[in-house]
N, C-alpha and C positions, 0 to 999 in steps of 0.2 A: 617375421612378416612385418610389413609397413602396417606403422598405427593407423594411417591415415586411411587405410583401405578396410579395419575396423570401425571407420569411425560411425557412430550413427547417424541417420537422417532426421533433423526436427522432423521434417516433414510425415516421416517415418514415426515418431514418436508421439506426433502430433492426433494420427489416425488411431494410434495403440490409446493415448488418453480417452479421445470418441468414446472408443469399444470399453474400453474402463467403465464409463461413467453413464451410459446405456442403461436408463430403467432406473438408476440411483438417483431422484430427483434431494435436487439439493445438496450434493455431496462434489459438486466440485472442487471445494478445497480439497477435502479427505484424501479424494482418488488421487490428484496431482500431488500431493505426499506425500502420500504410502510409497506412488509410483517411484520420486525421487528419493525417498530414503532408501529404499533397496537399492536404486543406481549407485548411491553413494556407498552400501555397504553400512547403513545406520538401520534403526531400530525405530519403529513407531506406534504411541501409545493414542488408544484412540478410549474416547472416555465420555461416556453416554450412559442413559436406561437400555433397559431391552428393548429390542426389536429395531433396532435404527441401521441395521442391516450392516451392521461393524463386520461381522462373521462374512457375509457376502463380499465386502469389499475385501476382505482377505482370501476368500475363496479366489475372486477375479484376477487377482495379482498372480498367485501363482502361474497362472495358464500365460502371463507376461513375459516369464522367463523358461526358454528351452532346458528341458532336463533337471527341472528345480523339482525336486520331490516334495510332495507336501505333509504335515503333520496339523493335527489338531487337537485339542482336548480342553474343557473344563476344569478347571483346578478348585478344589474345594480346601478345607483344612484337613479330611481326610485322605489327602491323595498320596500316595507312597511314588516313592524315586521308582518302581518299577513301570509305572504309568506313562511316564517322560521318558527313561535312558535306556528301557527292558529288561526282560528278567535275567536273573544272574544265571549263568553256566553252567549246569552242573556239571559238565564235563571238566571245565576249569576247577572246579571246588575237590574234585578228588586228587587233581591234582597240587592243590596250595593254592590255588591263583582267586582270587578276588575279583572277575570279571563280567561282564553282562554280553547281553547278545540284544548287541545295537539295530543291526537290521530294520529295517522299517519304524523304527522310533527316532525321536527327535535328532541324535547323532549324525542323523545321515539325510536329513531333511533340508531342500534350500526355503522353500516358504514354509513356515508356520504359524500357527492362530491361537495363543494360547488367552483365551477367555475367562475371567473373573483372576486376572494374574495373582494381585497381591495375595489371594487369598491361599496360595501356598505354606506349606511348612518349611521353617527351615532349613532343612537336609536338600528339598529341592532346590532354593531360591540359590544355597551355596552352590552348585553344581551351574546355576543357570548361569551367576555373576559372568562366570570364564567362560563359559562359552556364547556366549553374548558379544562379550568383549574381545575373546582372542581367537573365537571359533575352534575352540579346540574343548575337547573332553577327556577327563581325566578316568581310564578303563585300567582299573589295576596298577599295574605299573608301569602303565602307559598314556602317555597323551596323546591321541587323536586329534589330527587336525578334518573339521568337519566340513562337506560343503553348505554350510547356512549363508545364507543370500541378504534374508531380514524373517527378523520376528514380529510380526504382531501382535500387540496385547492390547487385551480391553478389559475394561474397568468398568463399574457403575461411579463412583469418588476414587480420589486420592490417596493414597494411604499418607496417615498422621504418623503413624510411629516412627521412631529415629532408626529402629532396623531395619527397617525397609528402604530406607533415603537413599544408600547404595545402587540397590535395586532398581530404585525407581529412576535415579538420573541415569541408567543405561537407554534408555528411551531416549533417543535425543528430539524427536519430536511428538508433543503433546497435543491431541486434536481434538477438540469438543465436538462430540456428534451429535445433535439433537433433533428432536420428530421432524418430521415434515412442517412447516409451517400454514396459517391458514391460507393464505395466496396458492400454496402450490394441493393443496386438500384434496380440490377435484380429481387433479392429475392422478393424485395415489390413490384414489377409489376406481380411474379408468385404467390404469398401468397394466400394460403390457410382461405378462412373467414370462415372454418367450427370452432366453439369452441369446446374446448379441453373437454372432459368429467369429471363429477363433481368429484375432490378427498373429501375422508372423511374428513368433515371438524371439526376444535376447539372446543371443547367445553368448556362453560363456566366454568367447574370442572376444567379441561385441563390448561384453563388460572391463575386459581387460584393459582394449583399446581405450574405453574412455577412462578410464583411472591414467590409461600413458596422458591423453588430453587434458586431465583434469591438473595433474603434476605443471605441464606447464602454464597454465592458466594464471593473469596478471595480477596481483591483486597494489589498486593504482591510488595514490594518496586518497584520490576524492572520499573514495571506500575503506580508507584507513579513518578517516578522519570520522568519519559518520560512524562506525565502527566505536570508534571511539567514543563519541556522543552516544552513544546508545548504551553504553558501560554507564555513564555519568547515570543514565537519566534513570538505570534498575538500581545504582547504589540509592538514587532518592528516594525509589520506591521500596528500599529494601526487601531485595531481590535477590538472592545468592546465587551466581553463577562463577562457575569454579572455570580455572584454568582451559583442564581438556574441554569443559564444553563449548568453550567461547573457539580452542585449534576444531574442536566438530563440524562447529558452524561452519567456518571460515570453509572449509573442507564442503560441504552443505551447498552452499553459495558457488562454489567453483565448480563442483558438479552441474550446477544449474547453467551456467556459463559454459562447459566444456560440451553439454548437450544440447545447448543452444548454439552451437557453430558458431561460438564466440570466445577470442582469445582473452578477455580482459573481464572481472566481476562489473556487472554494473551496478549502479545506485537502485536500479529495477530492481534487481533480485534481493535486494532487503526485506522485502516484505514476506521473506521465510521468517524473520526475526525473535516476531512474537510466540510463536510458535516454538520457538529452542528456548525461549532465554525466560517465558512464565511456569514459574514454578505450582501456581495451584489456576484454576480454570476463572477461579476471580479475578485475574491480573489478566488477563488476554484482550480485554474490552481494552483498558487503559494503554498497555503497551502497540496494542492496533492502532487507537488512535490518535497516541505520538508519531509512532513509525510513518504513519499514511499522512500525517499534518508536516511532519519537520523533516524526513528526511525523502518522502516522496515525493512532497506538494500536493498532494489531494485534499488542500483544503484553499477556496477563490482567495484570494486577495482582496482586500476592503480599501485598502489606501488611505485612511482614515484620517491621517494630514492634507492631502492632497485638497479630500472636499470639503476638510475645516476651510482651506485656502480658498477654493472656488468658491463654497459661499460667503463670506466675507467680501470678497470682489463684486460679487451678484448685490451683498448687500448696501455694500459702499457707491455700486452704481449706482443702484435707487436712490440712494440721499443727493447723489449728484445733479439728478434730474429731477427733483422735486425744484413746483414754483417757487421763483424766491417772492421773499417774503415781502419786500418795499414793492413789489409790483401785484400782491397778490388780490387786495381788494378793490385797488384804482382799475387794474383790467378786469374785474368784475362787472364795475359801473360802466367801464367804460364798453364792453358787451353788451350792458344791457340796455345803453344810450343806442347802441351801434344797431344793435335786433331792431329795438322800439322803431328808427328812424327809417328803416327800408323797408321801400315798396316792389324792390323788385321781384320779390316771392326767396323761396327758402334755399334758391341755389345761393343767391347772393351772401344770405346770413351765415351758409357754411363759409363761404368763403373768408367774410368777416372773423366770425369765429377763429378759424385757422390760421388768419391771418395775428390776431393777439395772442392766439395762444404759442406761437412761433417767437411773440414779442416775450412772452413771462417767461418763454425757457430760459433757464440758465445758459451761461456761454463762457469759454473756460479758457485762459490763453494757450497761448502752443504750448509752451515749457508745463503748465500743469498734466496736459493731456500725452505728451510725451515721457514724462515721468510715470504715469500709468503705465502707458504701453510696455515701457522699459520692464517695468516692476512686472509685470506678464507675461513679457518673453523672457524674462529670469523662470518663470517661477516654469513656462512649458519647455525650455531645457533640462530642469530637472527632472520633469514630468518625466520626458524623452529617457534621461539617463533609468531611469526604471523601468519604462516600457521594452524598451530595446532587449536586454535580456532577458524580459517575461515572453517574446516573440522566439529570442533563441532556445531558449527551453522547453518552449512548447512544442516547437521544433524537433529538439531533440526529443524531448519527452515519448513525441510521435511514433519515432523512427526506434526507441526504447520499446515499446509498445509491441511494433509490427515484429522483433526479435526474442518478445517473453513468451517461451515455449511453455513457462510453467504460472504463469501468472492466470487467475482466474478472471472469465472475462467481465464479470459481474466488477471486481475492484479496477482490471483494466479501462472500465467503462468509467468507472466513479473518479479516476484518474486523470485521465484523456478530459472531462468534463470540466474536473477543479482547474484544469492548467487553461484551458479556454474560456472559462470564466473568467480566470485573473485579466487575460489579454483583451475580451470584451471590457470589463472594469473600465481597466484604465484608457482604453477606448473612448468608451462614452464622458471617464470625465475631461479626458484632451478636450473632446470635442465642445464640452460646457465651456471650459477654459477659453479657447480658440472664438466662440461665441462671445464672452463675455471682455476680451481683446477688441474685438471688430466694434464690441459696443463704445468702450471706453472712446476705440480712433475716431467712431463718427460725432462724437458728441462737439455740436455747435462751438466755434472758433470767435473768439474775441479778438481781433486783430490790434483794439489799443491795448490789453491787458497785458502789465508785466510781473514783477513779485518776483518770488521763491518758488523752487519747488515746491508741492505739497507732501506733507507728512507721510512716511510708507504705509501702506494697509496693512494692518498685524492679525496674525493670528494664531492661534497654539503649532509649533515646529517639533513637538518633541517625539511623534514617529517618524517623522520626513529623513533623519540620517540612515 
């Protein structure tokens, strides 16, 4: 069968996310993860107190995917391997065999919800590794290959122990789920417990096709390169991310891409990032707000050379137009002779006035006043050569925007904002600049004065490259 006649609809997955997140106030990230980890065939670790409705949003997923059977259970340190994999056989046992009776136990489950995970023994957590990772179960002398789709596990913390660190980086994404906040308070004292009506869910065809899509999916320098910077920036923060997790992600990413009826990853879909690569729920703040600053732009632009430059020019005006000085006290007397002596009422005396104070401006010859100017359209060419691509990118940025099937819209918003900020920025200081140009060109012409240019106006350069 044609992949492309499997393939899914954003628009289609767009309506299934809705119905996801119905009644879950606040859990837009969650939903859109969980949603995507199962697409991808990954695992996701959601990591909260009680009550923050973790269970539910595993409940909701299941009904996602057509024919996914579901399984669930609490795992304490008393829980025995028959609780997860079922009881052994006895029919097998009189005959030698070592076998369970999988049937409606974990084995043969595509969603499952395995609650207070870490808290398992042993004997279970070994049995989970492989089937986590290879979907298959080891029955006797047999390996079973299983339909599991995605596991979710919840947590209250992290587990510290080094035997567990196996375990734990099976999860490739880690999701902090916390209360409701106070802003959204009301909403969860009025909510709505009616659930949301069942959307057409996945099917197994459905999931195949996009894994064909996801195969070929581009992954294009810009995103190698970033990719790359994001390795540098967890070694700083000593951050341990092993090999496969880093081919997960990439895998991750191209899912999000391949569901977004888009052949190539883009810079957008980084912002899975944080989410694979922090290893305890302290690190999430920090690698967010790397991710969203350097390699998404959601943080404005300040320009910070630019309006050292502007002001200095603003300042250097002012000095230019101050009265000089061999004229400053003579046309004082001479105003005040000039008021004293008229009778013809106070239009006159404005005029006089105006008339000296036109005499004490300073007056600058051409070459001074066109060395300014020069030194101005130097400085809003360069202005330009950074504007220009903060317009291209915001551009693109846009149109990245209107294609993030999985992007939340609370950070899509906080995105779209930083990049229009940058472009108003540097807007407004063109515009001081382009001001303070017009000022320099009008300023009064001495037609005997000749000399030198004057000295360039300086100011600190050292963010301007």
């Amino acid at each position: 069968m044609d992949a492309n006649a499997l393939a899914l609809d954003p628009a289609r997955l767009r309506a299934l996310i809705t119905r996801l997140e119905h009644g879950l106030l606040e859990r837009e990230d969650a939903v859109r993860l969980a949603l995507l980890a199962a697409l991808a065939g990954e695992h996701v670790l959601l990591i909260g107190p009680p009550g923050t409705a973790k269970s539910a949003l595993a409940r909701r997923l299941q009904h996602a995917f057509d024919g996914a059977r579901w399984f669930e259970r609490l795992l304490t340190r008393f829980s025995v391997p028959e609780e997860l994999f079922g009881p052994l056989s006895l029919k097998a046992l009189e005959d030698d065999r070592y076998e369970r009776l999988t049937e409606g136990y974990l084995p043969t489950a595509g969603i499952a919800f395995l609650d207070e995970v870490f808290k398992a023994n042993s004997a279970i957590l070994n049995a989970l590794l492989t089937l986590l990772n290879e979907r298959e179960f080891d029955n006797g002398r047999e390996r079973l290959h299983t339909p599991l789709v995605c596991v979710v596990g919840a947590t209250n913390e992290v587990p510290a122990e080094e035997s567990l660190q196996a375990f734990y980086d099976r999860f490739l994404l880690r999701v902090p789920v916390r209360p409701v906040s106070d802003a959204g308070f009301a909403a969860l004292l009025t909510l709505d417990d009616a659930v949301p009506d069942a959307a057409r869910p996945i099917t197994p065809a459905e999931r195949k096709g996009l894994a064909v899509a996801r195969d070929a999916v581009a992954m294009e320098s810009e995103v190698l390169d970033a990719l790359a910077e994001a390795r540098r920036f967890v070694r700083e923060q000593a951050i341990t991310v092993s090999d496969r997790r880093w081919r997960q992600t990439v895998g991750l990413l191209k899912t999000a891409a391949a569901s977004s009826g888009r052949s190539a990853v883009s810079r957008i879909d980084l912002w899975l990032l944080p989410y694979c690569l922090a290893e305890q729920p302290a690190q999430l703040g920090a690698l967010t707000d790397w991710v969203h600053a350097t390699l998404l732009g959601a943080q404005p632009l300040e320009a910070a050379w630019l309006t050292r430059a502007i002001e200095a020019f603003e300042q250097q005006f002012g000095i230019e137009c101050q009265p000089r000085q061999d004229d400053g006290e003579s046309g004082k007397m001479a105003l005040a002779h000039a008021i004293g002596g008229v009778e013809q009422g106070p239009g006159v005396a404005r005029l006089v006035t105006a008339s000296l104070e036109a005499r004490m401006q300073p007056r600058y010859g051409a070459r001074h006043i066109a060395a300014r100017v020069a030194q101005l359209d130097e400085l809003l060419a360069r202005a330009d050569v950074h504007l220009q691509p903060l317009r291209t990118r915001a551009a693109a940025m846009d149109e990245a925007l209107r294609q993030a099937l999985w992007l939340p819209p609370a950070l899509a918003a906080r995105i779209a904002a930083a990049h229009a900020a940058s472009v108003q920025t540097m807007d407004v200081l063109v515009a001081r600049l382009q001001a303070v140009r017009a000022d320099f060109a009008a300023l009064p012409v001495d037609d005997t004065a000749a000399g030198a240019a004057p000295a360039p106006v300086r100011w600190s350069e050292a963010a301007a490259a």
